[in-house]
N, CA, C and O atoms as CSV, one atom per row, in Angstrom:
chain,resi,resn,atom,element,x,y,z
A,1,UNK,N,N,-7.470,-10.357,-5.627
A,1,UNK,CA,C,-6.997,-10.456,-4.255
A,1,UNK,C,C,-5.485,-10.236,-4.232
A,1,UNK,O,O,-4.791,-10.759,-5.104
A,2,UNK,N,N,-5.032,-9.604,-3.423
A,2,UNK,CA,C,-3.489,-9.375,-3.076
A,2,UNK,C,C,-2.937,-10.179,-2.030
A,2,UNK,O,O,-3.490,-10.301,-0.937
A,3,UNK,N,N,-1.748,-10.789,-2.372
A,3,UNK,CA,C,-0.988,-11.480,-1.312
A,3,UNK,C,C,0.057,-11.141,-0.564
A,3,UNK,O,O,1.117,-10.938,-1.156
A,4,UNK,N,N,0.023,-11.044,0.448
A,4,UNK,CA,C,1.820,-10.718,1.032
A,4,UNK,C,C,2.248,-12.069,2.020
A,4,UNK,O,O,1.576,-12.849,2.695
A,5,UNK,N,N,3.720,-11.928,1.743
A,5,UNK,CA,C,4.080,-12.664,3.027
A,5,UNK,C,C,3.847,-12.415,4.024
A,5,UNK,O,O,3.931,-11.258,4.434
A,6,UNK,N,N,3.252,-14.008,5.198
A,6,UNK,CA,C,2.958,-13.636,6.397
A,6,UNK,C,C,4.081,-13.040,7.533
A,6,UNK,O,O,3.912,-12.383,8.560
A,7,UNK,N,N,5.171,-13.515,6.943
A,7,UNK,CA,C,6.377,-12.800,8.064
A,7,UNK,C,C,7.369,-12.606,7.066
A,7,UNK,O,O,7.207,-13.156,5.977
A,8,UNK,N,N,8.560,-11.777,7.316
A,8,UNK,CA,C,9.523,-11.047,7.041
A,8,UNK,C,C,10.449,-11.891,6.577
A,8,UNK,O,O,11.041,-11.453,5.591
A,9,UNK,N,N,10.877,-13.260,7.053
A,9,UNK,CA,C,11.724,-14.383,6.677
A,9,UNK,C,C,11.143,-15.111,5.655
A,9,UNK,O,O,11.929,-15.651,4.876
A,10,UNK,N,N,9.842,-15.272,5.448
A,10,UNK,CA,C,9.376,-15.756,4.343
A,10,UNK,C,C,9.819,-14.748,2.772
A,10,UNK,O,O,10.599,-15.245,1.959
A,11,UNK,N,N,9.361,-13.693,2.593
A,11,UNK,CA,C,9.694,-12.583,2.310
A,11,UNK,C,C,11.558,-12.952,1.218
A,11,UNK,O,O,11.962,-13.126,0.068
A,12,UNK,N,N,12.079,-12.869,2.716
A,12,UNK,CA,C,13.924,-12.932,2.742
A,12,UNK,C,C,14.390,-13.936,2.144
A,12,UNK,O,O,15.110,-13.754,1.162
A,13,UNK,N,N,14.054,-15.382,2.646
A,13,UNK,CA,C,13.860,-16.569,1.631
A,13,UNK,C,C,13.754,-16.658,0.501
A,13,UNK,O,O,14.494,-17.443,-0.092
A,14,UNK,N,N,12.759,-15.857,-0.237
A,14,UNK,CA,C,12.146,-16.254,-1.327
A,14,UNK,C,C,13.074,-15.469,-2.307
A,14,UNK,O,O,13.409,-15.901,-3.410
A,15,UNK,N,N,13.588,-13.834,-1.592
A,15,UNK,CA,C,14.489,-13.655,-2.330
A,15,UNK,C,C,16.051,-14.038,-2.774
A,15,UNK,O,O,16.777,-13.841,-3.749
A,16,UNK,N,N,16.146,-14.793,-1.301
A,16,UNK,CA,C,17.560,-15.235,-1.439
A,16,UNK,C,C,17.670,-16.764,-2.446
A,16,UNK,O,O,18.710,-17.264,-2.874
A,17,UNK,N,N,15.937,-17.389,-2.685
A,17,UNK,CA,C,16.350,-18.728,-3.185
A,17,UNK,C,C,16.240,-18.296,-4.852
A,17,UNK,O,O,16.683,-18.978,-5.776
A,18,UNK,N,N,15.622,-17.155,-4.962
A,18,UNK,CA,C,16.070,-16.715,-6.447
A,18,UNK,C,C,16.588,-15.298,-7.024
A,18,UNK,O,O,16.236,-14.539,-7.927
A,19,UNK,N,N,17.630,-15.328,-6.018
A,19,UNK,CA,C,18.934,-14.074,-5.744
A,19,UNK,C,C,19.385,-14.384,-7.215
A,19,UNK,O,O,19.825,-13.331,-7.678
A,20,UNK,N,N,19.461,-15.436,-8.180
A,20,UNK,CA,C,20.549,-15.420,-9.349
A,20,UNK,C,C,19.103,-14.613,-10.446
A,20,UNK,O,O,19.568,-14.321,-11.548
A,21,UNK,N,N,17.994,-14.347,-10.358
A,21,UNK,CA,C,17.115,-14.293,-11.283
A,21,UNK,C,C,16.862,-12.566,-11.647
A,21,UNK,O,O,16.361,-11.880,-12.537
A,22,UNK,N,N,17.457,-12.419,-10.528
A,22,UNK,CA,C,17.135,-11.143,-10.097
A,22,UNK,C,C,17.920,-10.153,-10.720
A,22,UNK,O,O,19.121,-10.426,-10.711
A,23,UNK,N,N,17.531,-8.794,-11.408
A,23,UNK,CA,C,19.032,-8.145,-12.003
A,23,UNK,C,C,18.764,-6.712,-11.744
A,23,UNK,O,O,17.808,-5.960,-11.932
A,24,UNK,N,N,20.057,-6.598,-11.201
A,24,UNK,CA,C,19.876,-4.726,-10.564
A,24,UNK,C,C,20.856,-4.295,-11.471
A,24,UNK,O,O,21.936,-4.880,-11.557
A,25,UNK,N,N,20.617,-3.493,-12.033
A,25,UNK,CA,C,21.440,-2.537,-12.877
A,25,UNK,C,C,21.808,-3.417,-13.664
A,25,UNK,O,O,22.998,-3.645,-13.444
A,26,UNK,N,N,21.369,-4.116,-14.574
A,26,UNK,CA,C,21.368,-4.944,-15.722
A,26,UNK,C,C,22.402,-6.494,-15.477
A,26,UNK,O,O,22.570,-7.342,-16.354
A,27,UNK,N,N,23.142,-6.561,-13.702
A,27,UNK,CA,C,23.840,-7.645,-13.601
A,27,UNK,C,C,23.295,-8.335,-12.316
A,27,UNK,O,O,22.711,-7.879,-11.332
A,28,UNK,N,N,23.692,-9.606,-12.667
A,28,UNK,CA,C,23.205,-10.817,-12.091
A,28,UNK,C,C,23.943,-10.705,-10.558
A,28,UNK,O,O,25.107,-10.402,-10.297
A,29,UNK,N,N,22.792,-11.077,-9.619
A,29,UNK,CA,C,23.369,-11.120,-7.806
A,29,UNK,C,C,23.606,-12.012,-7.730
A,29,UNK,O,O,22.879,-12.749,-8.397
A,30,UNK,N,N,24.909,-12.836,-6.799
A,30,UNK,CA,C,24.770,-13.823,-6.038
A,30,UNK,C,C,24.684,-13.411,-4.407
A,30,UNK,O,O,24.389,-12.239,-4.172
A,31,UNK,N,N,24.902,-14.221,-3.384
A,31,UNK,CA,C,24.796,-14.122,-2.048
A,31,UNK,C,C,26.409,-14.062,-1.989
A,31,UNK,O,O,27.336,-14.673,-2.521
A,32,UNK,N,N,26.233,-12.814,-0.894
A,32,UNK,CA,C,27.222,-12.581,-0.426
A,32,UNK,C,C,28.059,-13.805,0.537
A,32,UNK,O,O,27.348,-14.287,1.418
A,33,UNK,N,N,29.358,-14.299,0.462
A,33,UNK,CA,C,30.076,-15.066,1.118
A,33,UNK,C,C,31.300,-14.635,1.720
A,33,UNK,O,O,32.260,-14.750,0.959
A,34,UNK,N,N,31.597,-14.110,3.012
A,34,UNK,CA,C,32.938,-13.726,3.869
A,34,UNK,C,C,33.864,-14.568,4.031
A,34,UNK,O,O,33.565,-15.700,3.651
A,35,UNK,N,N,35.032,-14.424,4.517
A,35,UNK,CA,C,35.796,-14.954,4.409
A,35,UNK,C,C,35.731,-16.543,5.845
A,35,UNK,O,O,36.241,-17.628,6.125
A,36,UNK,N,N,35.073,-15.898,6.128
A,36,UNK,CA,C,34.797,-16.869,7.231
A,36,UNK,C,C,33.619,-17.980,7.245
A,36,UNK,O,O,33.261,-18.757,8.131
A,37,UNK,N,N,33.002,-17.688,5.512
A,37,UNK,CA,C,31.775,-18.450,5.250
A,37,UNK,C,C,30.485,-17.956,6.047
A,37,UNK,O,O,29.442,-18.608,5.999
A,38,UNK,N,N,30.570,-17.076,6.594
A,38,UNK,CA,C,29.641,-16.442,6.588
A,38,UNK,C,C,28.551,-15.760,5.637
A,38,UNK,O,O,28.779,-14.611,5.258
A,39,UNK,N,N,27.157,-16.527,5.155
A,39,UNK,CA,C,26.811,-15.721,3.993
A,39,UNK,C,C,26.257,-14.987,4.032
A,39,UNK,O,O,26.169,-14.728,5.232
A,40,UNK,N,N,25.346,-13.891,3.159
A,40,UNK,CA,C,24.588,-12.704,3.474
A,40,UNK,C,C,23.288,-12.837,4.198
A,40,UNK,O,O,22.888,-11.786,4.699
A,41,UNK,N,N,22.571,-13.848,4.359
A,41,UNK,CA,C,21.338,-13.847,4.621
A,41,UNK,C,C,21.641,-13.616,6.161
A,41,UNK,O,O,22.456,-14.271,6.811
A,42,UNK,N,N,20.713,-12.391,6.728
A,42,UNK,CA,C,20.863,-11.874,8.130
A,42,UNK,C,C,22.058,-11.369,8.828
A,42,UNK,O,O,22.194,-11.372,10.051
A,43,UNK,N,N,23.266,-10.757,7.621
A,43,UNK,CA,C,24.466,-10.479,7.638
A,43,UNK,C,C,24.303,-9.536,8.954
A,43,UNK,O,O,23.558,-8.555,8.935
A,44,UNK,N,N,24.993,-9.877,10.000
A,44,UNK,CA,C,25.138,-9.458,11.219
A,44,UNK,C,C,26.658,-8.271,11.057
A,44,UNK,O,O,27.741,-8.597,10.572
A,45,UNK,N,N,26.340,-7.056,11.552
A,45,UNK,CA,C,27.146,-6.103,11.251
A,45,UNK,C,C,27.426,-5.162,12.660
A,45,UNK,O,O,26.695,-5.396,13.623
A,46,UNK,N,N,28.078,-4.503,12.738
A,46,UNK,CA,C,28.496,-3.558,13.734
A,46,UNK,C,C,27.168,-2.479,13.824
A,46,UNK,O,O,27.130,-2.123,15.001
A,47,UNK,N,N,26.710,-2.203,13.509
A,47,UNK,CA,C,25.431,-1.584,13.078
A,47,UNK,C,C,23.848,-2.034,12.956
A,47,UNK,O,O,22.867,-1.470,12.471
A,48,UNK,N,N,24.044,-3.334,13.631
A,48,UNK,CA,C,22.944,-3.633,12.883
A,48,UNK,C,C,22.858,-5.034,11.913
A,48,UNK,O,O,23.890,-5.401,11.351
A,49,UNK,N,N,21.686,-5.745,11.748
A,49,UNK,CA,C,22.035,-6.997,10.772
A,49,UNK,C,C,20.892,-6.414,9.615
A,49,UNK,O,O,19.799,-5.867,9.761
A,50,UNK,N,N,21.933,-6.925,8.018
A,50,UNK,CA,C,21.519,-6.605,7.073
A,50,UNK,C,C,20.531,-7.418,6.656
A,50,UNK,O,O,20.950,-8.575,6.695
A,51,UNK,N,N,19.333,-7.360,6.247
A,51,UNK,CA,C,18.042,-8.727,5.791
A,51,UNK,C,C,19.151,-10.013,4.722
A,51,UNK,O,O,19.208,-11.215,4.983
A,52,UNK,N,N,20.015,-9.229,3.390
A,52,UNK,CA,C,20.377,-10.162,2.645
A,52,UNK,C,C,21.272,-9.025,2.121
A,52,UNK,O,O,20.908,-7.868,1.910
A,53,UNK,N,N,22.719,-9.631,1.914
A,53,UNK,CA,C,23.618,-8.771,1.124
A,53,UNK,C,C,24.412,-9.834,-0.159
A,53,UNK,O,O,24.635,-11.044,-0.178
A,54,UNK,N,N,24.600,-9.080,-0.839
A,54,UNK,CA,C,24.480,-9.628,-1.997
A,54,UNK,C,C,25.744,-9.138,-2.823
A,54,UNK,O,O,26.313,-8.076,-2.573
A,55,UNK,N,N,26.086,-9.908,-3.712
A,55,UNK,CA,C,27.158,-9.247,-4.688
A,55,UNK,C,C,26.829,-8.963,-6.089
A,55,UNK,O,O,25.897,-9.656,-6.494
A,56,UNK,N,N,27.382,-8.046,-7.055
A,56,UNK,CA,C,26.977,-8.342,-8.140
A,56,UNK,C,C,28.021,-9.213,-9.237
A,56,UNK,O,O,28.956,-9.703,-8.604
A,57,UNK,N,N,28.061,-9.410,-10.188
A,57,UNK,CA,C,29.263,-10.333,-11.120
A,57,UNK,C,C,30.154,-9.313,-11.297
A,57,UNK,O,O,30.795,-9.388,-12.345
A,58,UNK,N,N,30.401,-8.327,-10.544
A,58,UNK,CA,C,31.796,-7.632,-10.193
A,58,UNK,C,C,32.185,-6.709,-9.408
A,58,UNK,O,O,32.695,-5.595,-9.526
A,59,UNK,N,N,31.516,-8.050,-7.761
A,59,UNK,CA,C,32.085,-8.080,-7.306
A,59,UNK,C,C,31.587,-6.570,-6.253
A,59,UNK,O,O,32.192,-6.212,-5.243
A,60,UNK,N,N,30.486,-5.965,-6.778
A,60,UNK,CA,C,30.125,-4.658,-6.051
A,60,UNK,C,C,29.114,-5.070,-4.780
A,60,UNK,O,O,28.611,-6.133,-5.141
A,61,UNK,N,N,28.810,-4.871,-4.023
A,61,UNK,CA,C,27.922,-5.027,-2.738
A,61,UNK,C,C,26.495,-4.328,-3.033
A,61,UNK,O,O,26.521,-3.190,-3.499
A,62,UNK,N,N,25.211,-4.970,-2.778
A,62,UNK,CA,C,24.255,-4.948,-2.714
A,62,UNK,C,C,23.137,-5.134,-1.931
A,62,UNK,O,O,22.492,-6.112,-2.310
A,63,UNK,N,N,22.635,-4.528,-0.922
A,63,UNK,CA,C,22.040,-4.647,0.385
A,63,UNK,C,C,20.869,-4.928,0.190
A,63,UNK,O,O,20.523,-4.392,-0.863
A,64,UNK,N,N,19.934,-5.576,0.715
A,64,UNK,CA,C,18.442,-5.792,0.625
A,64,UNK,C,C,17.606,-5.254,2.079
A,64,UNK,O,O,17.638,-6.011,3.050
A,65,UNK,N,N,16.982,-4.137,2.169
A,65,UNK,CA,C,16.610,-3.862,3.659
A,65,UNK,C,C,14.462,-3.995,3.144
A,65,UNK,O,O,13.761,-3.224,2.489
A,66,UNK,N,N,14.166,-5.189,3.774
A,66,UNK,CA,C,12.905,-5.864,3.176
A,66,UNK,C,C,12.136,-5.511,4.373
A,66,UNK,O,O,12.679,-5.462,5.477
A,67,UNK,N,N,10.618,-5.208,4.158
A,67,UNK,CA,C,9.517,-4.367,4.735
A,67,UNK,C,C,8.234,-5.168,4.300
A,67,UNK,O,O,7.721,-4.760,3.258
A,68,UNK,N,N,7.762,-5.999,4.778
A,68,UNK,CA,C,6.715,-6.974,4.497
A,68,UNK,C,C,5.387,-5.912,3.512
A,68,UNK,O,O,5.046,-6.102,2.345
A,69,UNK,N,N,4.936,-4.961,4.347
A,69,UNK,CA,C,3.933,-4.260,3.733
A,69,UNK,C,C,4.696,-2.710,3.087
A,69,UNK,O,O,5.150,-2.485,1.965
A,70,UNK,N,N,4.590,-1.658,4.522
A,70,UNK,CA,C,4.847,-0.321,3.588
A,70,UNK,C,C,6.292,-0.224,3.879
A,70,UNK,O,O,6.656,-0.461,5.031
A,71,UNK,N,N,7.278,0.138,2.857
A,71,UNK,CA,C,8.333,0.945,3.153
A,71,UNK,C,C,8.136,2.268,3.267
A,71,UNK,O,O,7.667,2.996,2.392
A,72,UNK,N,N,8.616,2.695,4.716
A,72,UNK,CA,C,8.693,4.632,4.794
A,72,UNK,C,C,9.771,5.232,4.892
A,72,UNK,O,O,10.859,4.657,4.914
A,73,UNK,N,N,9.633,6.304,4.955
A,73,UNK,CA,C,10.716,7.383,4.764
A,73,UNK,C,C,12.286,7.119,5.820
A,73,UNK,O,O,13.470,7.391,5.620
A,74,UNK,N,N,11.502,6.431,7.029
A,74,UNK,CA,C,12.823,6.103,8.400
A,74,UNK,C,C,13.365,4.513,7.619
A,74,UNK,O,O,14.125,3.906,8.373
A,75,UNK,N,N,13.167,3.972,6.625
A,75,UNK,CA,C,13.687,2.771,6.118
A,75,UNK,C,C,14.790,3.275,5.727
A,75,UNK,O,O,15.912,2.825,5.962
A,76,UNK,N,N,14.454,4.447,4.975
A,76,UNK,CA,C,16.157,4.673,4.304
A,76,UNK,C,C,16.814,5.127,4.834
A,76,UNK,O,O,17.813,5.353,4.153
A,77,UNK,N,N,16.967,5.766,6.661
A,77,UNK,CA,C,18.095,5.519,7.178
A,77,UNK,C,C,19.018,4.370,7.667
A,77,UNK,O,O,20.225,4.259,7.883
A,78,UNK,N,N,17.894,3.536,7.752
A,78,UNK,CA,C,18.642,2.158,8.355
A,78,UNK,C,C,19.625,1.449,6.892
A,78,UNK,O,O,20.700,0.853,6.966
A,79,UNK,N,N,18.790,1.780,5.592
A,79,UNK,CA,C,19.790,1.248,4.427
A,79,UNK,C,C,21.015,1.857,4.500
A,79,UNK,O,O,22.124,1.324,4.541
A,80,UNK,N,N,20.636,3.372,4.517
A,80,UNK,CA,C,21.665,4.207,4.398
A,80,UNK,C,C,23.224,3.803,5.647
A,80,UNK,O,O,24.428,3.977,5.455
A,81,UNK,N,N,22.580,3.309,6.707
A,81,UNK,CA,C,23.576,2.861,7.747
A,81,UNK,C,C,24.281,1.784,7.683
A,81,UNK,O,O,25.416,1.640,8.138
A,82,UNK,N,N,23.252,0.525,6.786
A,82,UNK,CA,C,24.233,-0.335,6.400
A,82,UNK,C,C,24.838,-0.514,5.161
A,82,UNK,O,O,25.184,-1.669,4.912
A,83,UNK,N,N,25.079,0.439,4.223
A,83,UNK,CA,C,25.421,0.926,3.287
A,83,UNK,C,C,27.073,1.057,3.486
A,83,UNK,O,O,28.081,0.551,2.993
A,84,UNK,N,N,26.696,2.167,4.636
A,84,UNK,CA,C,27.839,2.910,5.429
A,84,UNK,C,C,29.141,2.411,5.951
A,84,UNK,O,O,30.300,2.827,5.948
A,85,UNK,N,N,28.248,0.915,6.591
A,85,UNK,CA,C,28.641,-0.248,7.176
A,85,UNK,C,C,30.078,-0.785,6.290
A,85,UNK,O,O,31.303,-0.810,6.416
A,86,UNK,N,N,29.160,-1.122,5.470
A,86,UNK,CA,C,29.976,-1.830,4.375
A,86,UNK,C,C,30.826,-1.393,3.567
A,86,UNK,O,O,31.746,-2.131,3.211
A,87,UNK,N,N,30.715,-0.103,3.095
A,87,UNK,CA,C,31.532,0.682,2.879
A,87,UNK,C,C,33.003,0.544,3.451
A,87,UNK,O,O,33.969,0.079,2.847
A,88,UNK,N,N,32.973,1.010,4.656
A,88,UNK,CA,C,33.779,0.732,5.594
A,88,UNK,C,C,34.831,0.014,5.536
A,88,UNK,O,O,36.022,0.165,5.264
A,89,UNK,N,N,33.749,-1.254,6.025
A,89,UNK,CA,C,34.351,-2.373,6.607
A,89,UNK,C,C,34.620,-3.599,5.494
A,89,UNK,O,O,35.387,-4.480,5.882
A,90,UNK,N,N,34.133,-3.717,4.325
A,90,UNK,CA,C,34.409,-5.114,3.381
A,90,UNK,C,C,34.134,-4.337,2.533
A,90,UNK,O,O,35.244,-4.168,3.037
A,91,UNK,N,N,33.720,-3.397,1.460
A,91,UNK,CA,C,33.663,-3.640,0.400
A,91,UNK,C,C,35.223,-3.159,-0.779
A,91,UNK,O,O,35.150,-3.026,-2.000
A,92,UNK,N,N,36.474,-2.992,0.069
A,92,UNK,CA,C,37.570,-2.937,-0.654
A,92,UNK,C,C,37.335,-1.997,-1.914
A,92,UNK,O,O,37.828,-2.376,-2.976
A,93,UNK,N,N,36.689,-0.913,-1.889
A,93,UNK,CA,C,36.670,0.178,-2.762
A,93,UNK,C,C,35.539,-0.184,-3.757
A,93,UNK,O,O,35.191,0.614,-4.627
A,94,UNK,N,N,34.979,-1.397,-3.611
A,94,UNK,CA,C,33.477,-1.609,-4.340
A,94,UNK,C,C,32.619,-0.764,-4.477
A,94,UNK,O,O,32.538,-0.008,-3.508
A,95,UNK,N,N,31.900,-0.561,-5.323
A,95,UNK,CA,C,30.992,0.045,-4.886
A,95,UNK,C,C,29.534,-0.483,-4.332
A,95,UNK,O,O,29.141,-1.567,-4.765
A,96,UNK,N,N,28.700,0.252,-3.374
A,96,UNK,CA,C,27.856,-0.098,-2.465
A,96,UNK,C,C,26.421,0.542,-2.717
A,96,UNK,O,O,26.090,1.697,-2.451
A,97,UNK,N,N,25.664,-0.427,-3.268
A,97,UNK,CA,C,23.895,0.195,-3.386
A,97,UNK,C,C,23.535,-0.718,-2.566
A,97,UNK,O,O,24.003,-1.766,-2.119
A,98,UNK,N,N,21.935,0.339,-2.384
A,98,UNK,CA,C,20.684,-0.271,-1.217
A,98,UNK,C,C,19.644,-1.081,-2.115
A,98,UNK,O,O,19.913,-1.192,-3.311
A,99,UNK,N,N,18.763,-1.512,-1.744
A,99,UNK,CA,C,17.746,-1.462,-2.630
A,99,UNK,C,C,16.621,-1.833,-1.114
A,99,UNK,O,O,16.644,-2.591,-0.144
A,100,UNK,N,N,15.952,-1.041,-1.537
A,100,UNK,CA,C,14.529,-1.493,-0.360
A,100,UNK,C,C,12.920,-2.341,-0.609
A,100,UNK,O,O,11.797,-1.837,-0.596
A,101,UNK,N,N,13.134,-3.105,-0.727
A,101,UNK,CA,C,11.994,-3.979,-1.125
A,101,UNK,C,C,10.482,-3.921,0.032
A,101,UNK,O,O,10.612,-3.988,1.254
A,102,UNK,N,N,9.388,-3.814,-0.533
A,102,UNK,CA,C,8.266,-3.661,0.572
A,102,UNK,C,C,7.412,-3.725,-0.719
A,102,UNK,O,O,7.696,-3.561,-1.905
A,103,UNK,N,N,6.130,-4.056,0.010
A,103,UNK,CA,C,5.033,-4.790,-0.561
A,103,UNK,C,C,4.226,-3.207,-1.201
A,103,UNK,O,O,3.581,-3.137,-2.247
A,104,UNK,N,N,4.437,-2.314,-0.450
A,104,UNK,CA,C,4.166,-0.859,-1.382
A,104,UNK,C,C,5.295,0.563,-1.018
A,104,UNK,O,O,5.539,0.453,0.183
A,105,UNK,N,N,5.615,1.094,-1.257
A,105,UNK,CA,C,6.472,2.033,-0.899
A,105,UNK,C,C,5.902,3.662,-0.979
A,105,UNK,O,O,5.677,4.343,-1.979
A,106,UNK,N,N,5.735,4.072,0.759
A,106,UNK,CA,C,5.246,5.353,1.115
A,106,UNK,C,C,5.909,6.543,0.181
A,106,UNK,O,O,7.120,6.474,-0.027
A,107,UNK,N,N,5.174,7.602,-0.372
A,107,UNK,CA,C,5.346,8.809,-1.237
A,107,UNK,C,C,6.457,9.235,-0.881
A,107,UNK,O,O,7.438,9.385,-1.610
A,108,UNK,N,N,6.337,9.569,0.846
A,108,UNK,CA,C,7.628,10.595,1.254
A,108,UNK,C,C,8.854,9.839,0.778
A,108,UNK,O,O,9.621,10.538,0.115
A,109,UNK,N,N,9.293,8.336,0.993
A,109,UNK,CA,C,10.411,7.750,0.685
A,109,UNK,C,C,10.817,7.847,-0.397
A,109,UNK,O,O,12.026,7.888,-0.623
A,110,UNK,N,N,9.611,7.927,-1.632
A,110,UNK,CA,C,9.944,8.300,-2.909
A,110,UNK,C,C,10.636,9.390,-3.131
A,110,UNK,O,O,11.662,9.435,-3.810
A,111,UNK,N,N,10.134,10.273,-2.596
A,111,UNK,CA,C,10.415,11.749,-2.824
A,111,UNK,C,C,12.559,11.359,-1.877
A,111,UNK,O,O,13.713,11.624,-2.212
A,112,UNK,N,N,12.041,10.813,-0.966
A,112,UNK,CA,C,13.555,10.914,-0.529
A,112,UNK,C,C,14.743,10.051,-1.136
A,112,UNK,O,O,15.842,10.581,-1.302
A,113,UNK,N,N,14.562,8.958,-1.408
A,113,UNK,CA,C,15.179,8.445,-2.499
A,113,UNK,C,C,15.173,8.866,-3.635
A,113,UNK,O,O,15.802,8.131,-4.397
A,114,UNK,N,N,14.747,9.710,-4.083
A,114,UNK,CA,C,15.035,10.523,-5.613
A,114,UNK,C,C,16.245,11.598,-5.625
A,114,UNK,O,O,16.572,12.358,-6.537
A,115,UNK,N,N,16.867,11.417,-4.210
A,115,UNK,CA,C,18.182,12.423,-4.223
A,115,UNK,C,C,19.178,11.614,-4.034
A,115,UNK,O,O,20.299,12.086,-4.222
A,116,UNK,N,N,19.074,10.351,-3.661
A,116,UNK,CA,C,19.685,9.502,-3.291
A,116,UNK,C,C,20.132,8.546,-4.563
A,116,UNK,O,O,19.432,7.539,-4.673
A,117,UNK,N,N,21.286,8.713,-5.637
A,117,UNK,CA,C,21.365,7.796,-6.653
A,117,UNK,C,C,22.089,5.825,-6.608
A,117,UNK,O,O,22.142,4.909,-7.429
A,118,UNK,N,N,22.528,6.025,-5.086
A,118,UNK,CA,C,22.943,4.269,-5.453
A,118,UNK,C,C,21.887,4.022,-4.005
A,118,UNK,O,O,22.427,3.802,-2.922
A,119,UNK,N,N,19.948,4.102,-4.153
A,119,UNK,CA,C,19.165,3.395,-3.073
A,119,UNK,C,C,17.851,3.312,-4.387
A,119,UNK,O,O,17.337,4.267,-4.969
A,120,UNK,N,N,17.604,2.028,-4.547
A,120,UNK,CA,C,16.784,1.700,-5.450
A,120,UNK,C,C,15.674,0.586,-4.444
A,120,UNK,O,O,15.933,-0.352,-3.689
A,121,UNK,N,N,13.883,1.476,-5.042
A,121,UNK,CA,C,13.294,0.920,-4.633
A,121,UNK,C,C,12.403,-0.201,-5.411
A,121,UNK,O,O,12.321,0.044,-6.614
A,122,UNK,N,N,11.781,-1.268,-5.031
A,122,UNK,CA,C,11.374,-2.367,-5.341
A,122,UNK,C,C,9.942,-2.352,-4.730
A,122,UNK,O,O,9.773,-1.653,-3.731
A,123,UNK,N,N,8.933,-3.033,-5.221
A,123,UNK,CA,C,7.359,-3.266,-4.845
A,123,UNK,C,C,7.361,-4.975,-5.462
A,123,UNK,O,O,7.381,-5.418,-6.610
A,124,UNK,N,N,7.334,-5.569,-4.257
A,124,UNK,CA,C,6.580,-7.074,-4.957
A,124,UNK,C,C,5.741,-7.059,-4.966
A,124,UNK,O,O,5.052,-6.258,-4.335
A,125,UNK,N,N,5.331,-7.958,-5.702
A,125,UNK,CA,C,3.865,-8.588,-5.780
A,125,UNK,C,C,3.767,-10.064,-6.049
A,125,UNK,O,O,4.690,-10.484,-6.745
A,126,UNK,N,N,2.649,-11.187,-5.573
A,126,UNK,CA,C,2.610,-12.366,-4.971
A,126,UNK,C,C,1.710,-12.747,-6.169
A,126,UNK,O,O,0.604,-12.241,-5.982
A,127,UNK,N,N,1.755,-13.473,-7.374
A,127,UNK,CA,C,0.847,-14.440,-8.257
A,127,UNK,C,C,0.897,-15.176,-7.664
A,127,UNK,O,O,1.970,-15.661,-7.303
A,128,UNK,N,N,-0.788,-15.791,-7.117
A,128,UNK,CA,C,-0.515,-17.575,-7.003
A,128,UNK,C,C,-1.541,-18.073,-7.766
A,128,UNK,O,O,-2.549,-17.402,-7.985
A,129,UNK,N,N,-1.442,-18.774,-8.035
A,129,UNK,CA,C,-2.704,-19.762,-8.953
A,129,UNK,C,C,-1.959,-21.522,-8.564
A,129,UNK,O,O,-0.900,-22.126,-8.389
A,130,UNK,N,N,-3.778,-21.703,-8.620
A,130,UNK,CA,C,-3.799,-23.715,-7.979
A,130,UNK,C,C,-4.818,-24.013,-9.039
A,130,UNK,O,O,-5.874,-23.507,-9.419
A,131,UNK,N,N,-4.014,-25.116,-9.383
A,131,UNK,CA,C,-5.303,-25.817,-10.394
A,131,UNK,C,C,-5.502,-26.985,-10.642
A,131,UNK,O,O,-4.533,-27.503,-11.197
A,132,UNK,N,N,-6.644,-27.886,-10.417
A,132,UNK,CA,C,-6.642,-29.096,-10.084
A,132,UNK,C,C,-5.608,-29.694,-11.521
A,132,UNK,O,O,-5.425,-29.217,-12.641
A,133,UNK,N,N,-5.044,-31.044,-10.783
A,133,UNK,CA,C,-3.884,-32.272,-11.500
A,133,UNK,C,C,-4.839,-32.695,-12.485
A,133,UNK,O,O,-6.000,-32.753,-12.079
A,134,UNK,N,N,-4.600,-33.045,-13.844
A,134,UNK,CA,C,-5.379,-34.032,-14.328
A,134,UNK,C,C,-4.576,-35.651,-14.325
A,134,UNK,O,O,-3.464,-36.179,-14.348
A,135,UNK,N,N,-5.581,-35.859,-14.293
A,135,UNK,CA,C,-5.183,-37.040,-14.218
A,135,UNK,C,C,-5.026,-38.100,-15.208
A,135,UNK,O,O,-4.602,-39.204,-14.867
């Protein structure tokens, strides 16, 4: 049997409560924090609000644009926009990757992210197992 999250914040949660476990390009994320204490989760932008933005241990920007079931091909404009965003506006010459997380990810997006070198895609998947306490 396959599991997904029932909504999109569940999803966002789960990645933000184990954002340190996680490793993109071989370094460890934390959550993004502004200067105003503002942190990444639902990072509200001129463009648009980001699902979870993230830093890596130096300091580079890392976007999370999360899709409960399929990611498609129109996902990676919206990464691509808040990419753009950030670029811009905070990342002080950092550099800036996407990553698109969804429970399966449509062919065409593949094919379109394969020209695209800082948008990396992700497929979760949900283990659960329950097993009675002994007592």
């Amino acid at each position: 049997m396959e599991y997904t999250f029932p909504f999109e914040k569940h999803l966002r949660d789960f990645i933000v409560q184990n954002l340190d476990t996680i490793k993109f390009r071989g370094k460890t994320l934390n959550l993004y924090v502004d200067d105003n204490e503002t942190d990444g989760v639902e990072y509200r932008t001129g463009v648009g609000i980001i699902d979870v933005l993230a830093v890596d241990e130096e300091g580079n920007f890392v976007i999370f644009e999360l899709k409960l079931s399929r990611g498609n091909d129109a996902t990676l404009g919206q990464v691509l926009r808040y990419m753009g965003w950030v670029e811009t506006h905070i990342s002080n010459g950092k550099k800036v990757s996407g990553i698109i997380v969804a429970k399966s990810i449509d062919e065409k997006l593949k094919y379109a992210v394969s020209q695209i070198k800082n948008v990396s895609l992700f497929e979760y998947e949900i283990d659960f197992k329950i097993e009675e306490a002994k007592i």
